[in-house]
N, C-alpha and C positions, 0 to 999 in steps of 0.2 A: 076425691079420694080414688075414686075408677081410674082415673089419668094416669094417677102417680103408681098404682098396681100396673097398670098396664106398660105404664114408660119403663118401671123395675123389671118384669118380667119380659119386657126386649131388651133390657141391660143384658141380664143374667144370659139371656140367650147368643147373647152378643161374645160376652165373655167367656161361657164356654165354648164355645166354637174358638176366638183366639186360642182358648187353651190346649187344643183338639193342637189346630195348627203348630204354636211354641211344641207342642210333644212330637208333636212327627217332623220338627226341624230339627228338633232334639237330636234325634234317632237317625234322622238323615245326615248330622254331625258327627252323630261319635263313631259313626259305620264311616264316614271320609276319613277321619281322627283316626281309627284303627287300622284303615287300609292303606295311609298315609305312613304309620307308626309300622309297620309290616314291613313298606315297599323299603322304607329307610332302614330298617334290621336286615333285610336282606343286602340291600347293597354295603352295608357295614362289613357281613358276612366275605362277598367278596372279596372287597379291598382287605382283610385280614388275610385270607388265604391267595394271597395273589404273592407271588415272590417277583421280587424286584428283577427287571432282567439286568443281564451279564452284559458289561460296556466291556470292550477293548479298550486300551489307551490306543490315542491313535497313532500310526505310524510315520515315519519320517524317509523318503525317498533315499535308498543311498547314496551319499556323495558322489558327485562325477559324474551321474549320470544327469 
C-alpha cells in the first residue's frame, strides 16, 4: 500500500508540473496568436489606405520618325 501512495503521489507531482508547463505554453500561444492577429490588422490597415498609383497608357513614337 506504501508503493502505490508513493507511485500516486509522483503521479500527481508529475502531472502537475505538466500542467504548470500546458499553462505557460498556453500563454506563450495566445501572446504569438495576438501579436500574429495585430501585425496582420496592421498590414490590412495599410493596404486599405494605400491608393493605387496612376499608370499612363503608354505612348507610341510619332510616325516618321
Amino acid at each position: 500500500m506504501r508503493r502505490q501512495v508513493r507511485r500516486l503521489k509522483e503521479l500527481r507531482a508529475a502531472d502537475a508540473e505538466e500542467s504548470a508547463q500546458l499553462e505557460a505554453d498556453v500563454e506563450a500561444l495566445v501572446g504569438a496568436l495576438h501579436q500574429a492577429t495585430m501585425a496582420n490588422s496592421r498590414l490590412r490597415q495599410q493596404l486599405a489606405g494605400r491608393h493605387r498609383p496612376v499608370r499612363t497608357p503608354p505612348t507610341q513614337a510619332p510616325l516618321g520618325k
